[in-house]
C-alpha positions in Angstrom: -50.0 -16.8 -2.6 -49.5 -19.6 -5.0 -47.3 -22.3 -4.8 -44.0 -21.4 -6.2 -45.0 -18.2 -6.7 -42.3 -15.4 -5.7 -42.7 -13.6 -2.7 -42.5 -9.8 -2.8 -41.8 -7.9 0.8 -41.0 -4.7 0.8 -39.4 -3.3 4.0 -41.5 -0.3 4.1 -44.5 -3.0 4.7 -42.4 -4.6 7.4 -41.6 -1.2 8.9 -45.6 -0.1 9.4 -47.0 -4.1 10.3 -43.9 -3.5 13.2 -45.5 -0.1 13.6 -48.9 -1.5 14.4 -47.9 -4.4 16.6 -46.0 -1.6 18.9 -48.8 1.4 18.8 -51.9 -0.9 18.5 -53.9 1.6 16.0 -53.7 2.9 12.2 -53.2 6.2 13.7 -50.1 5.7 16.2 -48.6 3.4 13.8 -48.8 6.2 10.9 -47.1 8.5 13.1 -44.3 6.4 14.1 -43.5 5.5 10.0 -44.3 9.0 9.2 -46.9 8.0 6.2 -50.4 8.6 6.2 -53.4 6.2 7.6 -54.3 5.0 3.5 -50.9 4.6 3.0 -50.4 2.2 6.2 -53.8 0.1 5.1 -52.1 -0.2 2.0 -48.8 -1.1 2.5 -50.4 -4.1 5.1 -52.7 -5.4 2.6 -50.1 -5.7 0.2 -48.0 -7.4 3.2 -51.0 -10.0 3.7 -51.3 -10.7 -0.2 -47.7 -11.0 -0.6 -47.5 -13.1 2.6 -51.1 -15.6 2.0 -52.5 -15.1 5.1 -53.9 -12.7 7.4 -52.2 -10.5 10.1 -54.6 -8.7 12.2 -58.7 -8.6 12.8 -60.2 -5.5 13.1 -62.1 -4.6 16.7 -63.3 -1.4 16.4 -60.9 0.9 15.9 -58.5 -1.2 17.0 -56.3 -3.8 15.2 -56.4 -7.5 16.4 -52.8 -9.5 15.5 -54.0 -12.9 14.4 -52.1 -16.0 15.7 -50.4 -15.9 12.5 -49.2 -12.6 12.9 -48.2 -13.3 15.8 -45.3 -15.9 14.7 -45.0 -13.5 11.6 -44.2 -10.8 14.0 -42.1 -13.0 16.0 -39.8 -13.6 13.2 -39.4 -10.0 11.2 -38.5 -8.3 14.7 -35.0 -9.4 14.9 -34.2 -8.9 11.4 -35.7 -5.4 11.6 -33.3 -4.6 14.1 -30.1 -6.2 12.3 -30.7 -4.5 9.3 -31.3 -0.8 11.4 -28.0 -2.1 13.0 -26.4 -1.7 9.3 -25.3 1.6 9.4 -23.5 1.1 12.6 -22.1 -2.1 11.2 -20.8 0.1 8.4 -19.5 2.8 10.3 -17.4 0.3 12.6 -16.1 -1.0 9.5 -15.0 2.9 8.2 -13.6 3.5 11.2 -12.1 0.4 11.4 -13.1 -0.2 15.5 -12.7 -4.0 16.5 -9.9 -4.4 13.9 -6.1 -3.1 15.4 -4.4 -0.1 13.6 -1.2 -2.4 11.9 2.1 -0.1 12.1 5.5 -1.6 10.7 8.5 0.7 11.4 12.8 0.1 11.3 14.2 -1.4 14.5 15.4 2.0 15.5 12.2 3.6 15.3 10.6 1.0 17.3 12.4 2.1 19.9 11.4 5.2 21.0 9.1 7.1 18.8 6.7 4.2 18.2 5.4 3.6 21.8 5.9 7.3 21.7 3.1 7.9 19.0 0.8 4.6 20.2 0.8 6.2 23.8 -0.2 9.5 22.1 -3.1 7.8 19.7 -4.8 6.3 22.8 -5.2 9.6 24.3 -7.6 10.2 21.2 -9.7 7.6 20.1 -9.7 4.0 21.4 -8.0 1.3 18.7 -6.2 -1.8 19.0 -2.8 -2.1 17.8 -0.5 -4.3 15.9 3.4 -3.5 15.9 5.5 -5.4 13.0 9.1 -4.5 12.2 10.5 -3.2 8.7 13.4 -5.2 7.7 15.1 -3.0 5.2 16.7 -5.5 3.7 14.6 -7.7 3.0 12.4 -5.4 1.8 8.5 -4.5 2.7 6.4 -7.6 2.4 3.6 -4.9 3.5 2.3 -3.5 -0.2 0.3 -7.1 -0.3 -0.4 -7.4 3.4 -2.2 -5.6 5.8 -0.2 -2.7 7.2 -1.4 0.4 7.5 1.2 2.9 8.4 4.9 2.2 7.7 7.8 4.8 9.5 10.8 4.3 7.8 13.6 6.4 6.8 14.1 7.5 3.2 14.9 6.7 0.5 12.8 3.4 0.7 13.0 1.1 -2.5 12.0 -2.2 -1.4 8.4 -1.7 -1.7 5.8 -0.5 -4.4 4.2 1.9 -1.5 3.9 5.7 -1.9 6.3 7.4 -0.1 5.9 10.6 1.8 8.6 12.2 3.7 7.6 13.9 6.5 10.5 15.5 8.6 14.3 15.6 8.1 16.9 15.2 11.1 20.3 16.4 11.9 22.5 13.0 13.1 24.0 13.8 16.4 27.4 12.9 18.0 26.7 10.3 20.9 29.3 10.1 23.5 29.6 8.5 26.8 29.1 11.1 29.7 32.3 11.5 31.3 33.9 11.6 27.4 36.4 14.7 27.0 34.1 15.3 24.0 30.8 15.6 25.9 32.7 19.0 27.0 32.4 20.5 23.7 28.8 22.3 22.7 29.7 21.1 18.9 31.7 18.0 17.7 33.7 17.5 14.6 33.5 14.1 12.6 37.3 14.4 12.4 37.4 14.2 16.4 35.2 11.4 16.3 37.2 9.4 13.8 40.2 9.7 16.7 37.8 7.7 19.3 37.4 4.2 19.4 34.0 4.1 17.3 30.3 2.0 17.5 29.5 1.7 13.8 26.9 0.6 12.4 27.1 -2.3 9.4 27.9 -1.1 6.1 24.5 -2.4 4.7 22.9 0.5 6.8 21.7 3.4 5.2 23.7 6.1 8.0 26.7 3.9 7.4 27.6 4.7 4.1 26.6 8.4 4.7 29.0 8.8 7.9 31.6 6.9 5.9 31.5 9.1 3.1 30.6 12.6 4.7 34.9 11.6 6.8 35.8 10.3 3.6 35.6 14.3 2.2 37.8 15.3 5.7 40.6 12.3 4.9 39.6 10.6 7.6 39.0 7.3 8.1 36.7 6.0 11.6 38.6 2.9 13.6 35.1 0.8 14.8 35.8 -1.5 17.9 32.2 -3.2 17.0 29.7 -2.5 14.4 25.8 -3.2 14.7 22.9 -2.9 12.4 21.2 -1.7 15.5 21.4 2.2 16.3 19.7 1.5 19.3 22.4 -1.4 20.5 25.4 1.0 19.6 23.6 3.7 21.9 23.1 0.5 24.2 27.6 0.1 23.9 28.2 4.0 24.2 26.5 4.2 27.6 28.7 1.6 28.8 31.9 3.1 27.6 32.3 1.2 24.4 33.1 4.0 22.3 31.9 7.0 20.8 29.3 6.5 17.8 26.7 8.6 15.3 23.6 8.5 15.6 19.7 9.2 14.8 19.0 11.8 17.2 15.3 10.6 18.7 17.4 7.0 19.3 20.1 9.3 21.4 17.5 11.2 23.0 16.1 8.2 24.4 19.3 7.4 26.4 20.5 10.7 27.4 20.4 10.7 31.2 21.3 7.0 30.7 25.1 7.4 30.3 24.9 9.0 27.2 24.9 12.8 25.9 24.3 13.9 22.5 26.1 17.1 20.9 25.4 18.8 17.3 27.8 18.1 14.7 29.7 21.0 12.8 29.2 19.2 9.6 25.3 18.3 9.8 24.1 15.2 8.5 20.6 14.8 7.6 17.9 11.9 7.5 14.6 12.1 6.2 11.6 10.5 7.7 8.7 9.1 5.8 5.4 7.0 5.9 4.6 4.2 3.5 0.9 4.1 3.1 -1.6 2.7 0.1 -2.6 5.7 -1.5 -6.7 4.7 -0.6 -5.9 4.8 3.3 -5.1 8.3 3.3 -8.8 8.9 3.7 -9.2 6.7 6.6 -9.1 8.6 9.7 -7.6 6.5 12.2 -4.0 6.3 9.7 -4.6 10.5 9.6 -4.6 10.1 12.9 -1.7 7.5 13.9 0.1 9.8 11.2 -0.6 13.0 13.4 1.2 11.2 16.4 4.1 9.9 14.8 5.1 13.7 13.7 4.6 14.9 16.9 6.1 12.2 18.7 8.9 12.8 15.9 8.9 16.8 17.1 8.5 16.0 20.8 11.4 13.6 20.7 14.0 15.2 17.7 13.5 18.4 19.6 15.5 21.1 17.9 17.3 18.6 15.7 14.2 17.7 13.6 12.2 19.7 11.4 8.5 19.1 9.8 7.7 22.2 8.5 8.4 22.3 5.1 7.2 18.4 4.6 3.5 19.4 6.6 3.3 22.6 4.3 3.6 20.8 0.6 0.5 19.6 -0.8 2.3 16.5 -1.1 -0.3 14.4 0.4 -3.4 15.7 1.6 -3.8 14.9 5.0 -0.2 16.3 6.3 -0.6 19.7 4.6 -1.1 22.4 6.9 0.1 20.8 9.9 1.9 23.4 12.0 5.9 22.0 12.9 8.6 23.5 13.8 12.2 23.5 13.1 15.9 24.2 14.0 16.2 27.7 13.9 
């Protein structure tokens, strides 16, 4: 080849001089390529022209690798095998392996139903994870970083996200264990506004709807503490504090630990819902981590959460046709 002249190597070439080097003949190496004898002849005298020097001496019927060849061969194997490594490179990449599954969520879903769902996702496919929290108020940093999966509950402004609801809950009553309340199989708001009361800050998205759902009886709550926490005023109900509201998988997750949870008579509802870029939807380990937090959501809300109607709407591909089930 002349001097600055432009090499041209084709990897079919590379393919069949590898092919020869393994099987020793014309014959065996055709058979490994799948091409024909001429076509192997040709493809390595277009190597050796291309390359400006010889690779093999012919014995026979056999085929004699040169010392040049040799180092050639030397050389091309490794590459050969990175680039046949390329399609599993790319795969990994799809499926996202070696790089964690990054899921943001409110404090008082962090709680519970998070660990919940990432328990539940490692019992079907094996991903790293990274848990951030969801500061509602100062809004979702996440539409130009890398979270995947945001739970959060709706509506949810502070971010350019698209939001899909995916289940709707009935707030429950949360009362100490030995309360004269826990008696009852149904609480009124008006009772509760009697007890001394764990509210949570007025900045809170329950707040304003517990305020204004007693507002409608003429009643007004008298909170001994208030908390942007529902998992702290749980925390302050199980040691007697008072009586509160609350989101029912966050009072779930302390029933048997000093407090009881009882229906309301005037139901109160909260809507779940992911923030996901619109592209990720296709990915299928954010299907999957989806998949978990709804029935994580239905494990844990029991009969005061329903997913039906969201998992039947065509709303977004991957949650339609999910079976759930609701509050009769």
């Amino acid at each position: 080849m002349p001097d600055g002249a432009q090499m041209d190597i084709r990897l079919e070439w590379l393919r069949a001089f590898r092919a020869i080097m393994q099987a020793g003949t014309v014959t065996s190496a055709a058979n490994i390529v799948l091409r024909t004898q001429p076509q192997i002849s040709r493809m390595i005298a277009g190597l050796e022209a291309s390359l400006g020097f010889q690779l093999f001496t012919r014995e026979g019927r056999r085929l004699i690798p040169t010392e040049d060849g040799l180092r050639f061969y030397g050389h091309i194997e490794p590459l050969l095998i990175n680039f046949e490594g390329l399609k599993d490179i790319a795969q990994d990449i799809k499926e996202r392996r070696g790089k964690p599954l990054v899921v943001a969520a409110e404090p008082f879903l962090l709680h519970s139903l998070i660990p919940e769902a990432v328990d539940a996702m490692h019992h079907v496919t094996e991903v790293g994870f990274a848990i951030d929290l969801c500061v509602r108020e100062l809004g979702l940093w996440m539409s130009r970083s890398n979270v995947d999966l945001a739970v959060v509950a709706l509506p949810f402004t502070q971010s350019d996200m698209e939001r899909v609801a995916f289940a709707e809950a009935e707030l429950v009553a949360s009362l100490p264990e030995d309360h004269p309340l826990a008696d009852r199989e149904v609480v009124d708001i008006v009772d509760l506004a009697g007890e001394p009361f764990v509210a949570l800050r007025p900045n809170t998205l329950l707040r304003s709807q517990i305020d204004l759902a007693l507002m409608r009886q003429g009643g007004a709550f008298r909170p001994v503490m208030e908390t942007g926490s529902g998992v702290t005023a749980c925390s302050m109900v199980a040691r007697g504090v008072g009586v509160s509201i609350s989101d029912p998988i966050v009072a779930r997750s302390f029933v048997g630990h000093g407090v009881v949870m009882r229906p309301l008579s005037s139901p109160m509802k909260l809507t779940y819902g992911f923030l996901v870029e619109p592209a990720s939807t296709i990915n299928p380990l954010i299907r999957k981590m989806a998949m978990c937090v709804i029935e994580a959501v239905e494990e844990l809300g029991g009969d005061f959460v329903t997913t039906a109607p969201f998992l039947e709407s065509r709303a977004f591909p991957f949650l339609a046709g999910t079976a759930g089930k609701g509050r009769p």
